[in-house]
N, C-alpha and C positions, 0 to 999 in steps of 0.2 A: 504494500500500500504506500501510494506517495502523495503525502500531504504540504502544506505548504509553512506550517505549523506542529509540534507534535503536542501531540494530546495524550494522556493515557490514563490510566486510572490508579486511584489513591492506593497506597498499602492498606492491605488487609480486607475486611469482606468483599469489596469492589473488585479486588484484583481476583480473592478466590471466585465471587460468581463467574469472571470472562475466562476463567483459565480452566472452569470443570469439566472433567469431560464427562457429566449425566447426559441420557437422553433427555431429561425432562432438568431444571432445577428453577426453584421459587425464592426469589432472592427479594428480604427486606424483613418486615414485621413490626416498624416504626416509622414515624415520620423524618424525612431530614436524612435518610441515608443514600442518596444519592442514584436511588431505584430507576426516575425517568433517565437519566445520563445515561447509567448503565443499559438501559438495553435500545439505544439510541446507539453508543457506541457497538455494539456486540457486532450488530451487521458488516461494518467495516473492515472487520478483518476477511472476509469472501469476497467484496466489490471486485477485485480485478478478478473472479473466476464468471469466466461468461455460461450466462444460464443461472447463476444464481437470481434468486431472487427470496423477500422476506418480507413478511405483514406484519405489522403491528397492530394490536387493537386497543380499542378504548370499547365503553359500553355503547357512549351514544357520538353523534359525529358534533356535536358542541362542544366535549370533550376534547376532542382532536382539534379542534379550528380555534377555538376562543384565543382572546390575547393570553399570553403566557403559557398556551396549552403545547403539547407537543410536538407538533406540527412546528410554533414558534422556535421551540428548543430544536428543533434537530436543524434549523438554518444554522445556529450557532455550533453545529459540530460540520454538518454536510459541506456547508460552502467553504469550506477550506480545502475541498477535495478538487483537484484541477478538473475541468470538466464535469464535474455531478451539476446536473439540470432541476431545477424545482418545479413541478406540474402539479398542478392544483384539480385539474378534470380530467376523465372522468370520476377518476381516483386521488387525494393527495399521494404526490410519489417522486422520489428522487432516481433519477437514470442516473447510472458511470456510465463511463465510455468503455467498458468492459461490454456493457447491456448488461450489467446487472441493475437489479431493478427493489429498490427497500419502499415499498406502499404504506398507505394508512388507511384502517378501513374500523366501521364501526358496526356492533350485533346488540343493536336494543329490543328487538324482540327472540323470545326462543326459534320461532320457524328461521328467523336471517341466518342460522346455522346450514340452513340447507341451499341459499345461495350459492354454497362451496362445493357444491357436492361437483364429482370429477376435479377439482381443483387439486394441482400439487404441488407447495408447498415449505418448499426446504428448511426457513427458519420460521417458526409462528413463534411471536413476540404479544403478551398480554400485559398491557399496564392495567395496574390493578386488578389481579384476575377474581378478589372476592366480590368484584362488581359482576362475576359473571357466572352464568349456572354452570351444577355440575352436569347438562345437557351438551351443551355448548362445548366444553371443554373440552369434552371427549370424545364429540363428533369433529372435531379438530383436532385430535389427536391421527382422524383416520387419515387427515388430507395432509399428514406432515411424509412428505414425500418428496425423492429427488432424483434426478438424472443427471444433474451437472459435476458429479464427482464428492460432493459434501454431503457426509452421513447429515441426517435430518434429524433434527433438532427441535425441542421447545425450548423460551424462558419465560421466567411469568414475573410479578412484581404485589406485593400486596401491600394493607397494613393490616392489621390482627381486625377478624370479627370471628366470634364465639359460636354463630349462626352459620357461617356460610359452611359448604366442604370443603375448602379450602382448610379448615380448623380441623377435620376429619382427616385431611390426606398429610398434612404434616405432623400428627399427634406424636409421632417418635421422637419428634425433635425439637418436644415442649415440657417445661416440668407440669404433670398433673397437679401439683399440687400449690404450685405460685404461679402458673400461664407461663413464667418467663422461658424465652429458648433454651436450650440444656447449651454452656459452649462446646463444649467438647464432641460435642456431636454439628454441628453448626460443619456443614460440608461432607457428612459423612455419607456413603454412596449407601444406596436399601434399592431392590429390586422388586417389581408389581409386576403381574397379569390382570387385568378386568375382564369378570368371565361371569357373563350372564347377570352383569351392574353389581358384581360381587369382585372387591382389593383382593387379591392373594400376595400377600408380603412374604419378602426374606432379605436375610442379610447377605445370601451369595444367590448368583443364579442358580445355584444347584439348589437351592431352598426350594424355589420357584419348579422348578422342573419337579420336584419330589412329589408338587402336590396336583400335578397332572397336567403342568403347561407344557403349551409348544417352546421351545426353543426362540423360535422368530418372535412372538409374540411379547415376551419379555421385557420390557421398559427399566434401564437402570434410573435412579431419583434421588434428589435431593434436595432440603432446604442451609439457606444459607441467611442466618441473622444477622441485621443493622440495626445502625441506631443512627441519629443525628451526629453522635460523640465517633464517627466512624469519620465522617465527614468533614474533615480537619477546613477545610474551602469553603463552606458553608458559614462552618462557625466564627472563618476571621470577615468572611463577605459579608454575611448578614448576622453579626451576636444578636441582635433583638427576636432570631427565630426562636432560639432557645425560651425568652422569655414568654414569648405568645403562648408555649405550648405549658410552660409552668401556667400561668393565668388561666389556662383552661380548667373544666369542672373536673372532679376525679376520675369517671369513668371514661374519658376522651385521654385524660391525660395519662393516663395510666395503660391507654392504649397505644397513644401516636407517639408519647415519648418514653415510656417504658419497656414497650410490646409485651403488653399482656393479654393472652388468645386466652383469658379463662372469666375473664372480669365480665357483667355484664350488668343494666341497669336493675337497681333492687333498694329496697325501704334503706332508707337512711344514709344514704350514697349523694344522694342529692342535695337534700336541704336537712339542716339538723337547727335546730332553736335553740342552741350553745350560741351558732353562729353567731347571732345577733347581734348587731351595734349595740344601739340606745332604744327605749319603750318612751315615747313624748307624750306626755301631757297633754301638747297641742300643736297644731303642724305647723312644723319649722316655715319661718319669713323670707328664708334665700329660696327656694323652687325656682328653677329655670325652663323646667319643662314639666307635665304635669298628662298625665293618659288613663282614662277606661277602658280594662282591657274585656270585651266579654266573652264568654260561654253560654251557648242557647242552648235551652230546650226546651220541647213543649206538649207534657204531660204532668197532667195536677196529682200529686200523690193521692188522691184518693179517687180518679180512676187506676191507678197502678202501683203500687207501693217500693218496686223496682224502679220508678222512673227516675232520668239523670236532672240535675239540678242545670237552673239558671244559674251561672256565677258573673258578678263582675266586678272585680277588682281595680281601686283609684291607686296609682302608684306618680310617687315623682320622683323627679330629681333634683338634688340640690347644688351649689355654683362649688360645695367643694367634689364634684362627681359621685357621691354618696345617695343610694337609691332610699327611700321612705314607702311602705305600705301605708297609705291613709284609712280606706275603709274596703271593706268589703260585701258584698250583695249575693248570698247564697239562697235561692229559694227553687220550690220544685213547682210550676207554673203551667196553666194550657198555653195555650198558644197565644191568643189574645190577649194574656194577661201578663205572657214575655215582651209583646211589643207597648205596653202601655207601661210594666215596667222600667223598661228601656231610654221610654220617653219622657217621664216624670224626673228618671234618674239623672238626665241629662239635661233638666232643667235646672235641679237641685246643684249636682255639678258647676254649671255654669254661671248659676248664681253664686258659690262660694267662690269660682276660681273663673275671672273674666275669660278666658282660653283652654278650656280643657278640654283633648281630643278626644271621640269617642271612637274604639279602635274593636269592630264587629266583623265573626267568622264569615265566608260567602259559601253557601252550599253552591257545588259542583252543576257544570250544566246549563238549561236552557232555566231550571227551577231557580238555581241561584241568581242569573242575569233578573231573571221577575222580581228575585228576595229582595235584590240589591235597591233594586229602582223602588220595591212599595218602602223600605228603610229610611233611605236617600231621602224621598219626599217626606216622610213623616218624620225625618228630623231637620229639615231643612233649617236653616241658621243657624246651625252648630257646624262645630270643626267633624268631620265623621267622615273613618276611611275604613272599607269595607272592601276585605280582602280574602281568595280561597289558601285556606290554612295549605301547609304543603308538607308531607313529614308525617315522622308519628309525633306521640306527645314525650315522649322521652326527648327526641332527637329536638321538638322545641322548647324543650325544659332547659335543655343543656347553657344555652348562653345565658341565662340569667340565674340556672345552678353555679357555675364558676366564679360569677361576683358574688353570689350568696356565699359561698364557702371560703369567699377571702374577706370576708366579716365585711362588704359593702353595704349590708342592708339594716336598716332602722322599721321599727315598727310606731306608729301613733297608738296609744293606748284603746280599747275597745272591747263591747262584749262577742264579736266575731273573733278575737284572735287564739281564742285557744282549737275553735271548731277547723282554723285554719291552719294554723301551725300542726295539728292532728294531720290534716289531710297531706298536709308539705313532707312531713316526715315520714308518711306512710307510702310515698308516689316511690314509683311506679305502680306497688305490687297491693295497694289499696283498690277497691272497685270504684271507687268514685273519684275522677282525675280534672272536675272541670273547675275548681278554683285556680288550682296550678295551671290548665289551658288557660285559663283569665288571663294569669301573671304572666304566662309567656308573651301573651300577646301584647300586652301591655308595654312591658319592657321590652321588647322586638321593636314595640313602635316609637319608642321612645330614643332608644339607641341607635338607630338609621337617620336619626337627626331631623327632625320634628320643626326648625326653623326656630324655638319661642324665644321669646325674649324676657326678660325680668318684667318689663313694663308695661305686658299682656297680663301679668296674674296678681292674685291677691287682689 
């Protein structure tokens, strides 16, 4: 390979992913260890053999194209290669002058797996492969195929979820009993047959054979653990990554920068009422920003005694960035008596606090475009932004669990706060989750910068 510049990769897990020889290996398990590089660079070493060629995938193609996505990143490694062309249609794709050919291509749905079929194949490259099923995977396993002279090849790239099979196919090389990677095994080779959606493991091919595989069929495997602390380049280009990923809630952080494949969301993980700042008397005079977060529903407990509550929660913020829970609105309501409470509350509101946003879920559809617009009109002159929730409710807990648990939050004293702090400390694995929906909401809209100013409220 003749570049114009050399590149190469860091000491240590970087260098062992590109130097393994697995058929298959999964390299990463943290944030920050240099996983898009890596299999950005991988391809590079085949470009002068003509006939080569390699996919990389992402799940959806906004993945691939957005600014900063990897599309962006491989101009920064490719175009230092004399001659490699960048083509954007019908496929993103970088030609040498070899005619080898390194593509980008995206399978957001399960059927796109069979776009490939006849396809062959030589390097398949997965960023982030727990974004993608174990359907997927292995129906791409069929198409890794070659003629150009290069045994064919997978690499894959992840960060730890507890969920996907991706946490099933590397368990060898996890501690059961803390998630963390085992080191010592971090590169070590293990051999699989898939046979009839059933793993047959060993430690040598002869394990494999023992329990009645072909030969051919065989896949030698491996994973290969990072971290950000692997990433010596990272940490002097950008020190502030480190911090972001400290500042996260515990079960993110504990994922992205410790690589924990065992962690998962659970009672008291989230929010704990230790945390707490201060309990006020009366709401603090600095507020700069100030939001309604709701949760609807609309069955009266005494047609249903399972039914979910209305919740809505008043949260601010104040000029030192210190978030305040003001009041809270927990009732179990019909239908019409959600939209009248809604709109009394938002008078009430607005009368305490010249500018307070009202910040309401949008059901899905042609049903929510209707909700949105009968809403819209019956609160007309208020602040009111009315959006479809996107996510679960853990994954929108999370950014306002992280300032909870770094003691950002103050409570105004009330007789809602212990019904509420009940439900904070119970979430996720509590049945009843729509105060916390409030609070996310609330705070989501608050922290995307809201415009207020001091001399809107109070």
């Amino acid at each position: 390979m003749k570049v114009e510049k050399s590149i190469r990769p860091q000491k240590g897990p970087q260098e062992l992913f590109l130097s393994t020889p697995a058929d298959v290996c999964i390299y990463g398990g943290a944030a920050g260890g240099g996983k898009s590089w890596s299999i950005l660079y991988e391809p590079l070493r085949h470009v002068d053999t003509p006939g080569f060629n390699a996919v990389i995938f992402r799940r959806t193609m906004p993945q691939i194209m957005n600014t900063g996505s990897i599309w962006e990143a491989s101009g920064n490694i490719y175009r230092d290669y004399p001659g490699a062309q960048p083509l954007k249609t019908p496929r993103p794709r970088w030609i040498f002058p070899s005619g080898a050919v390194v593509s980008f291509a995206h399978m957001e749905m399960e059927d796109t797996k069979y776009d490939w079929q006849g396809a062959e194949i030589c390097l398949i490259e997965f960023d982030e492969l727990t974004h993608f099923t174990e359907g997927q995977f292995f129906y791409m396993l069929s198409r890794n195929r070659s003629t150009c002279g290069i045994r064919p090849y997978v690499r894959a790239t992840c960060n730890p979820d507890p969920d996907s099979f991706v946490a099933g196919l590397i368990s060898w090389w996890i501690d059961p009993d803390t998630g963390y990677a085992i080191p010592e095994r971090s590169g070590v080779l293990r051999y699989f047959v898939r046979l009839d959606n059933e793993i047959l493991w060993g430690d040598t091919r002869q394990d494999v054979l023992e329990q009645g595989a072909d030969a051919d069929d065989i896949v030698s495997f491996t994973f290969i653990a990072s971290s950000l602390f692997d990433n010596k380049i990272l940490l002097e280009k950008n020190p502030t990554y480190l911090s972001n990923l400290k500042a996260m809630g515990l079960v993110d952080r504990e994922r992205l920068l410790n690589g924990n494949w065992k962690i998962r969301p659970a009672a008291g993980l989230f929010f704990k009422r230790s945390q707490i700042g201060e309990i006020f008397t009366e709401v603090p005079k600095d507020l700069v920003a100030i939001c309604r977060g709701w949760d609807l529903a609309a069955t009266d407990k005494d047609e249903d005694d399972e039914a979910a509550f209305t919740a809505g929660v008043l949260m601010g913020r104040r000029e030192n960035g210190r978030f305040v829970i003001i009041d809270v609105i927990n009732r179990q309501l019909k239908a019409g008596d959600v939209r009248g409470t809604v709109l009394v509350t938002a008078k009430m509101d607005h009368a305490k606090y010249r500018w307070c946003r009202q910040r309401l879920p949008q059901d899905p559809g042609q049903a929510g475009k209707d909700q949105k617009a009968s809403y819209m009109e019956m609160l007309a002159g208020f602040d009111v932004h009315m959006i479809p929730e996107s996510g679960d409710k853990a994954t929108r807990a999370e950014p306002m669990a992280a300032q909870w648990q770094h003691g950002m939050f103050d409570l105004v004293a009330g007789e809602w706060n212990e019904t509420y702090l009940n439900q904070l400390e119970s979430f996720p694995d509590s049945k009843w989750k729509d105060m916390v929906d409030a609070s996310s909401s609330a705070f989501n809209e608050i922290t995307l910068g809201m415009g207020f100013n001091i001399d809107n409220l109070l």
